[in-house]
C-alpha positions in Angstrom: 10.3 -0.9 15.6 7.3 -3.7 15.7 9.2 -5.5 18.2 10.0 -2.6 20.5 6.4 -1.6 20.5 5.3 -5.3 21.1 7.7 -5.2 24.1 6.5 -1.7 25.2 3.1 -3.5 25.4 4.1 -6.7 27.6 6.4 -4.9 30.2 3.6 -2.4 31.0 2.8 -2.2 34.3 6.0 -4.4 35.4 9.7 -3.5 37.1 11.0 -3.6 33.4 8.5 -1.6 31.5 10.3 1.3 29.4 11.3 4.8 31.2 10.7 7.7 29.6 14.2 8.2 28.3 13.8 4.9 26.8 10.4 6.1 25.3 12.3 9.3 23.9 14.7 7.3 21.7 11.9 6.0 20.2 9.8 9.0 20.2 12.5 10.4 18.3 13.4 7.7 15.8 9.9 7.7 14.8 9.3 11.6 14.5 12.5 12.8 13.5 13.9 9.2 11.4 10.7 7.3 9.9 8.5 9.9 9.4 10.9 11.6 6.7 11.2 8.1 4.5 7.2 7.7 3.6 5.6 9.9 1.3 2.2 8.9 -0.3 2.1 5.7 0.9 5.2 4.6 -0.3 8.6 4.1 2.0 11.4 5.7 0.2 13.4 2.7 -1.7 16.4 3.7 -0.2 15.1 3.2 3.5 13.5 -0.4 2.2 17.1 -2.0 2.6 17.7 -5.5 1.6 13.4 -6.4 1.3 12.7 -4.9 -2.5 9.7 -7.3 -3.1 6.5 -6.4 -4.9 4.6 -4.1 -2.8 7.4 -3.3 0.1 7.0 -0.2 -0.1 3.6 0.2 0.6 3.7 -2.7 3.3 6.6 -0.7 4.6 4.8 2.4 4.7 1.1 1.1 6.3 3.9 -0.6 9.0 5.0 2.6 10.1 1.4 4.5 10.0 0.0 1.4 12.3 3.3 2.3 14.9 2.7 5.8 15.4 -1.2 4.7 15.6 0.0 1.8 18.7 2.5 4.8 20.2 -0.5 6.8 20.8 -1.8 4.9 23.6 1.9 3.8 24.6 3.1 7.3 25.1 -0.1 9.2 25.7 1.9 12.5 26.3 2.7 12.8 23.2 -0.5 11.0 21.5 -1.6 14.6 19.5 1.7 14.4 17.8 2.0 10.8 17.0 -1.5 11.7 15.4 -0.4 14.4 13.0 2.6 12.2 12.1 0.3 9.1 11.5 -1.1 11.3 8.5 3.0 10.8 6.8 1.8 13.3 4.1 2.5 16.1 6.0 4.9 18.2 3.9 8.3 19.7 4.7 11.8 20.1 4.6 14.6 17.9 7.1 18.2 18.6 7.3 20.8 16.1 8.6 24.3 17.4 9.2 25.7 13.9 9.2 26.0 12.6 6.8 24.9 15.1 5.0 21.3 14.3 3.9 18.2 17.2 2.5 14.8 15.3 2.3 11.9 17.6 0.9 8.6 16.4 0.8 5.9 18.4 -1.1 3.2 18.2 -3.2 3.4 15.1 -5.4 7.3 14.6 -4.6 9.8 13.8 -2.3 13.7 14.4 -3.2 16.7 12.6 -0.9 19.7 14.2 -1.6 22.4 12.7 0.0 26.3 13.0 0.2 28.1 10.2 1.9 31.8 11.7 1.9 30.9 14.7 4.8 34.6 16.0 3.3 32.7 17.0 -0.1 31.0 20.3 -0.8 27.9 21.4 -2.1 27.7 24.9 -3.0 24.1 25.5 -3.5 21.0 23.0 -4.2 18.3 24.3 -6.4 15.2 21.9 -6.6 11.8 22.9 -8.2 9.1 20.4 -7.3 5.3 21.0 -8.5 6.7 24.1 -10.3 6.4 26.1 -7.3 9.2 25.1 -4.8 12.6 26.2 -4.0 15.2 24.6 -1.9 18.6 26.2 -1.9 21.1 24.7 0.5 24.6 25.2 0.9 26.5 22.8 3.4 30.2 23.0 3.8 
């Protein structure tokens, strides 16, 4: 993502510069992808892929806070949103139909549940984080 954004920055203003379908994909790979992995300042391990050093996570984490601070001069439309998303503590719930992935963040959690085979079923998901929250899925 570091790259895109440094090449968002040098073809500004030129023929090549990014369209705003371009600027969507991104848009929406930040909002709707890395937003989910980071909760308090920590990338989710799984989303650190090969690069499991001391401290990745965090570096990980403060790399994607400083993109959706660049995007908000980059993509000024949407510069209120890339704001709230900065914060990556915001709390909620993100369903992904394939493969079949629940992320829930809340509180002092987060919980990944993922199921690799789309073919297997999972009748119903109860999670209780901070005592208080219920997540009941049921994905054929």
């Amino acid at each position: 993502m570091g790259d895109m954004i440094k090449w968002i920055k040098i073809l500004r203003m030129t023929p090549f510069s990014f369209n705003e379908n371009k600027l969507a994909i991104l848009r929406n790979y930040l909002f709707d992808g890395q937003q989910w992995v980071v909760w308090k300042n920590q990338m989710d391990i799984s989303a650190c892929g090969r690069q499991l050093f001391v401290d990745a996570q965090m570096g990980k984490a403060r790399s994607i806070t400083n993109f959706f601070s660049q995007m908000e001069t980059l993509d000024p439309t949407f510069a209120e949103q890339y704001k709230q998303a900065g914060k990556i503590d915001l709390p909620g719930k993100i369903e992904v139909s394939n493969p079949c992935v629940i992320m829930l963040k809340k509180g002092k959690g987060i919980v990944k549940i993922s199921v690799s085979d789309p073919t297997h079923k999972l009748d119903k998901i109860l999670l209780t984080l901070d005592g208080n929250y219920d997540l009941k899925s049921s994905m054929a």
